[in-house]
N, C-alpha and C positions, 0 to 999 in steps of 0.2 A: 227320473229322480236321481237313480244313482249316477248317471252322466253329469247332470249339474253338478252333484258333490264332487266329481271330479274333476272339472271344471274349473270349481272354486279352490281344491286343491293344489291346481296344479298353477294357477294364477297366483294364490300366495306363496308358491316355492319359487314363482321367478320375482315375484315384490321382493323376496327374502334376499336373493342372492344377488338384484340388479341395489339391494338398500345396502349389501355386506361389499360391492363393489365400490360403493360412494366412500370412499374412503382414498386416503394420499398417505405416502409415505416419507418421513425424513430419517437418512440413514448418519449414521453420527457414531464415531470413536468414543471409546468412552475416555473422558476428559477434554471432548470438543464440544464449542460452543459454536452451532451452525444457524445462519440467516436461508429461508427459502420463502417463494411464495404460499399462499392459501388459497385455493382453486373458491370458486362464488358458492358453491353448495356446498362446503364445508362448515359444522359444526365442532367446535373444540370445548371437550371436556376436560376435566385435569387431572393432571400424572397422577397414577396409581401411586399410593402412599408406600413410603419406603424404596420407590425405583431409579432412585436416585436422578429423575430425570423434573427437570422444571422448563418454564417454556414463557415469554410473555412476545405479546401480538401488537400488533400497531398497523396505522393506514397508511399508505404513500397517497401524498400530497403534491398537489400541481404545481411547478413552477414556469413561469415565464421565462424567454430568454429569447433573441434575436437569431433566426438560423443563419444568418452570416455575420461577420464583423461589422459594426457600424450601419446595419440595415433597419429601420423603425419598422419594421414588419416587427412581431411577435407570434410565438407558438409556445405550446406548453408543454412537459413531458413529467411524469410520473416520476419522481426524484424524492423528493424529502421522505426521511422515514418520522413518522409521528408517534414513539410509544405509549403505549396504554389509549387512544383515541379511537373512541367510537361514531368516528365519523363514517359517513359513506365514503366506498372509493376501494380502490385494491388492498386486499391486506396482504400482509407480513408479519411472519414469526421467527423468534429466535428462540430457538432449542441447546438448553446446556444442561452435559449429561457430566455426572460425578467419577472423578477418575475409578473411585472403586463400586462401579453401577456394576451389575448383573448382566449379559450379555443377554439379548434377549428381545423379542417387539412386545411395548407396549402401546397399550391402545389408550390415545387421548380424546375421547369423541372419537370423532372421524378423523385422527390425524394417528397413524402408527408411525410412533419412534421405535425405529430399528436400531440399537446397538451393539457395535460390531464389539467383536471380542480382540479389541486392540488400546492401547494407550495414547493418547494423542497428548505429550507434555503439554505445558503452563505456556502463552504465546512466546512468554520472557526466555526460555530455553529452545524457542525455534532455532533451526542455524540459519534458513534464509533469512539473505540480507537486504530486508527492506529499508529506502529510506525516502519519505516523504519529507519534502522541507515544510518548515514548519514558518508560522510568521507574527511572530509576539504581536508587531503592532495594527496588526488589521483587528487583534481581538481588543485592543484596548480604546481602538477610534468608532468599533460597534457597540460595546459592553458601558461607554461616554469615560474612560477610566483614563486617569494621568496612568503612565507605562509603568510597569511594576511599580503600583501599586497593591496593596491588602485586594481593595474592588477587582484589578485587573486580575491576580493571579487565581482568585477566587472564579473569574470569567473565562481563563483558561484551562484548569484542572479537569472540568468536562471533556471539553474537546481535546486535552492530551491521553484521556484517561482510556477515551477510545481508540484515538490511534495505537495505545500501548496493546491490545487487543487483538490487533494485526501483527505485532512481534516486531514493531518497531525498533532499530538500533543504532539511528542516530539522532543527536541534536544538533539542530542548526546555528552556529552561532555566528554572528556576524562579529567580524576583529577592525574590521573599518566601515564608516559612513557608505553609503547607497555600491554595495558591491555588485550589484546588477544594476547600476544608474537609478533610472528611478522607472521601473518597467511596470508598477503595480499602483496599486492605488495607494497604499500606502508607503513611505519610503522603510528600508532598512537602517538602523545606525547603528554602531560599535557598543560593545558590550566591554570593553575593556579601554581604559583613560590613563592612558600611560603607566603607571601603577598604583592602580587603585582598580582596584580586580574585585568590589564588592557586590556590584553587580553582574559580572559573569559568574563566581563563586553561587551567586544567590538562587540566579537562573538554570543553571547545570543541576544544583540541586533538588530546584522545584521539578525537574526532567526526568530525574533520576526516582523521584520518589512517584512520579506519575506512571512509573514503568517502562518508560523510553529510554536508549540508550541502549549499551553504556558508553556508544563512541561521541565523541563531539569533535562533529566537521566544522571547521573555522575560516570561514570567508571572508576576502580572501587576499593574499598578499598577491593576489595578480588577476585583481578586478576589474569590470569593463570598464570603469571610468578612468584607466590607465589609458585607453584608443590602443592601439597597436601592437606598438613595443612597452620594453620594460627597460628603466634607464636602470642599469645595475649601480649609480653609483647616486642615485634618487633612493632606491632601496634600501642600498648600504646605510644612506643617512638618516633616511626615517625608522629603520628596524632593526639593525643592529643590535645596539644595548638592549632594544625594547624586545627583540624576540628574547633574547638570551634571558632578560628578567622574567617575562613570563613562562618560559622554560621551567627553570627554576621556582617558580610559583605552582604549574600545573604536579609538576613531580614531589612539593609540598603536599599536595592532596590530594596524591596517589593517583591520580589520573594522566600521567604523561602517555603512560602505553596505551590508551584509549584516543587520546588526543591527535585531529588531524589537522595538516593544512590542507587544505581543499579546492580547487579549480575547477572552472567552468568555462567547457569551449572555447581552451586559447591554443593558440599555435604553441607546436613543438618548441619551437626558440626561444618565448616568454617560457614556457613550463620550465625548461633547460635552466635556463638562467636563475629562477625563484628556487628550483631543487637546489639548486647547486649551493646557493644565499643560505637555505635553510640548513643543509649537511652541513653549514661551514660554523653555523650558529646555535642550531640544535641539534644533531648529530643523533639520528636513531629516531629522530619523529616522523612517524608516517604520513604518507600521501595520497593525496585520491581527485581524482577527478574523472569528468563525466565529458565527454568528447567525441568525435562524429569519424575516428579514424583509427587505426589497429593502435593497439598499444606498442609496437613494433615502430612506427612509423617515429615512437618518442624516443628514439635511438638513446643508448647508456643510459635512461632514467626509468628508474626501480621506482612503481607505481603500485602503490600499494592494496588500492581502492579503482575498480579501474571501471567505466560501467560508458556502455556501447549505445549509441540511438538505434532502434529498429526501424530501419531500412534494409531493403533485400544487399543496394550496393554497398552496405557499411558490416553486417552479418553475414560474412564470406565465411567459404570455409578454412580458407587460414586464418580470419579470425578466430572463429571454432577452434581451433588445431592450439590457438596460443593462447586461446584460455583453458585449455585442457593443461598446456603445459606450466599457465601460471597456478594453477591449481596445487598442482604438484612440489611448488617453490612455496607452498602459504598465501598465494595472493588471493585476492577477491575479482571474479569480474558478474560484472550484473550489464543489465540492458535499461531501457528506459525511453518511456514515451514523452512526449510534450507538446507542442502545437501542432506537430508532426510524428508519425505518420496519421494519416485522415483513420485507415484502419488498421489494425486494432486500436482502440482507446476508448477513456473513461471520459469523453465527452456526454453532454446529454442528448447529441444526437445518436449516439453510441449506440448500436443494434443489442440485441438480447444476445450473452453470450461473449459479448467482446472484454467487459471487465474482468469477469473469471480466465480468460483465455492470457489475459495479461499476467495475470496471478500465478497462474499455473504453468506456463512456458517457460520460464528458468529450470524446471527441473527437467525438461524432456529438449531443453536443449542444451543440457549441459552448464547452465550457469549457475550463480549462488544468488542470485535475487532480481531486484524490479527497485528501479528508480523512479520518483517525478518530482516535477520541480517543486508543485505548490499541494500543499495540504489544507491550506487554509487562508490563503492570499484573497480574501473576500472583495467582490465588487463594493457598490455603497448600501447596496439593501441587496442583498441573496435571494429575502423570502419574496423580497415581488419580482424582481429580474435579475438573474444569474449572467446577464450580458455584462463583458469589458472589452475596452478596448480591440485591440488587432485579433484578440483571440478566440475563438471556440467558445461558447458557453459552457461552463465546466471543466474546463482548461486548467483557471485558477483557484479550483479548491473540491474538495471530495469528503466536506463535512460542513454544517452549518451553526451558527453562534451558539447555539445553548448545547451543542454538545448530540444533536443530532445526527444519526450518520443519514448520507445520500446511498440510494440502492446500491448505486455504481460501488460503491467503498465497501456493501456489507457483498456484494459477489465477487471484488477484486480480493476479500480478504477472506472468502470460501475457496478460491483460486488460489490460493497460497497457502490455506491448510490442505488442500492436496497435493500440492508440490511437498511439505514438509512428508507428510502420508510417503511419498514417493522414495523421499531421502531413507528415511523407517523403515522402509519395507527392501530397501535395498540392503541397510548395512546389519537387516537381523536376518538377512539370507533369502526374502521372501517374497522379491522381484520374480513376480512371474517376464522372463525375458520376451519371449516371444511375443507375448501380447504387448509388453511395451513400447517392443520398437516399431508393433502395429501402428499404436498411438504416434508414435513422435511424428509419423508420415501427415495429424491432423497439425502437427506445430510449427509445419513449411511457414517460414515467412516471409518466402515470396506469392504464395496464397491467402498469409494474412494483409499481405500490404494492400494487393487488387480486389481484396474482396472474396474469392472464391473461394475461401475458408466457410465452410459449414460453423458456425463457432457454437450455436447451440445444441448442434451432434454430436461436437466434438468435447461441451461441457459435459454432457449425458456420459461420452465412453467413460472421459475420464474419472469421474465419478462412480462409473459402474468399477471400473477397474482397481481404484483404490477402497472402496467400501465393500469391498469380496465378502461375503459371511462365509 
């Protein structure tokens, strides 16, 4: 008898201790709002009253999409986040914890938030320099809305409201008709009509008040639908007076120090030529562009905004070496994915690990953030197939019409509050060095280009390493 009793003793002390194991962790700053998965035998109860910590859950959702360009095959991958839905399927939680929480684990159900005893600011005071381009008119050809309109800008405030979330710090503005041709399903058109600026005045605003910003990139006076070259004396005629008025117009409303011209993928001698047009017209307006070559290579042009493709042969270390040194002049340099490279990226065929790895790479390589082209450049229907044209499924957008984010979005933007984590812990003395420069060896990217990047070992380290208790 007394052997059974102990028996049954010793059965319900491992019941206890394999029931106190079923349990997951999310670690979080206090004042961070963090996305992670929900393991299948998780139960979620809710934050102890007063612990400053709140939480809401949601399914990821199937989407369709072509695994190559223009293939009628279809496959589906786990992507759309669905808040508050109790559907079946994977879930996901987003945990945000109150800047003046308690340091401390609490238990939510089976879910313990762990909050570190550090401050993570508001996204709007991050210093990385995120910039997703943004695309008014795919939201107003989904939402059935003439363009800025009440209906439209009512259809886009969701989905700017989450990119601001990510610490977003630019606005897209377009200054002439189809400055990328016509490469999307929807076209791009100018925001500004010789003078009569009430439409970009209106749009900067609605940007600003979404929490984007505060810079507005202005594309672009040296657009693809120029071919080639730039007639400097084509330029002269069309832009002239009209830069200098709207010059004058932005510095009305205190936005000229924010204000960029902005370029994409043109040769040094176009770039040359447009800088030069612009110093001669607006004198002190900044520049930026996004390009496949050293900034060096743009001989005498002071590039203010400067951001690199990730590729091994474009990520040299003299590149390294002279964003170090632009650093030190005020400049910005970032990197940036897009149809290329295959890996890292925030495609949906994107492995576990590769969107965070994007996020968080700027800090461990020395840069100030992460470009992509499209945030929101929607196919014709998203929620049944995420396929376009020549490119990737998820190529051209990393959010969906009502303002839902895609996984890809909510772990590229966990990836960039650890790079901000990184900055933090640097400039209040509290880089642990050695262990960091372990890490950078995970953010080779000549490892991430071929693959041989561990990336969800190397989300873990990094993770461990900035969420220290």
């Amino acid at each position: 008898m007394m052997k059974a009793k102990t028996a049954v003793s010793a059965f319900a002390a491992m019941f206890a201790l394999c029931a106190s194991a079923r349990t997951f962790d999310v670690v979080a700053w206090r004042g961070e709002t963090v996305a992670a998965r929900v393991p299948d035998f998780a139960e979620l109860g809710p934050a102890p009253d007063g612990s400053g910590v709140a939480f809401r859950t949601g399914v990821l959702k199937l989407i369709k999409y072509a695994p190559k360009p223009h293939s009628l095959q279809r496959v589906e991958a786990y992507d759309l986040v669905e808040w508050g839905s109790s559907d079946c399927g994977p879930r996901v939680v987003e945990v945000s914890v109150a800047a003046d929480a308690k340091p401390g684990v609490y238990a939510c159900g089976m879910m313990n938030v762990c909050v570190v005893d550090r401050v993570l600011p508001p996204p709007k005071e991050w210093k990385y320099y995120l910039d997703l381009w943004q695309h008014p008119w795919a939201t107003a050809r989904i939402a059935g809305a003439k363009p800025f309109s009440k209906k439209h800008y009512e259809a886009m405030k969701p989905v700017y409201e989450l990119l601001a979330t990510a610490g977003q710090k630019t606005i897209t503005v377009p200054i002439v008709d189809l400055p990328w041709d016509h490469q999307c399903a929807d076209a791009y058109h100018s925001m500004i009509d010789d003078e009569d600026y009430k439409l970009f005045d209106e749009y900067v605003s609605f940007c600003l008040d979404c929490g984007i910003g505060p810079d507005i990139s202005c594309y672009s006076l040296c657009p693809w639908t120029l071919g080639k070259t730039i007639d400097e004396n084509e330029l002269e005629r069309l832009w002239g007076e009209k830069l200098e008025r709207f010059v004058a117009h932005v510095k009305a409303k205190g936005w000229f120090s924010n204000t960029i011209m902005a370029m994409d993928e043109r040769a040094p001698e176009d770039v040359a030529k447009v800088v030069a047009f612009v110093q001669r017209h607006a004198p002190g307006m900044r520049i930026s562009m996004a390009g496949n070559r050293k900034p060096s290579d743009f001989k005498g042009i002071s590039i203010d905004v400067y951001s690199q493709v990730l590729r091994t042969k474009c990520l040299t270390p003299e590149f390294f070496s002279e964003a170090a040194d632009r650093a030190k002049n005020g400049f910005v340099t970032t990197y940036y994915v897009c149809c290329s490279p295959r890996k890292p990226n925030t495609f949906l065929e994107s492995g576990p690990g590769e969107a965070f790895w994007c996020g968080a790479a700027p800090a461990f390589l020395g840069l100030d953030g992460f470009l992509r082209w499209a945030w929101n450049s929607w196919p014709q229907d998203p929620y049944s197939d995420a396929s376009y044209g020549n490119w990737l499924a998820g190529d051209t957008f990393l959010c969906y019409p009502k303002g839902e984010p895609s996984w890809r979005f909510l772990e590229l933007r966990n990836g960039i509050a650890a790079a901000e984590k990184v900055r933090i812990l640097r400039e209040t003395g509290a880089l642990d060095m050695a262990a960091f420069k372990k890490l950078v060896k995970g953010y080779d990217v000549k490892a991430a280009n071929d693959g041989t990047c561990d990336y969800v070992a190397q989300r873990k380290a990094t993770l461990d390493f900035v969420n220290q208790r």
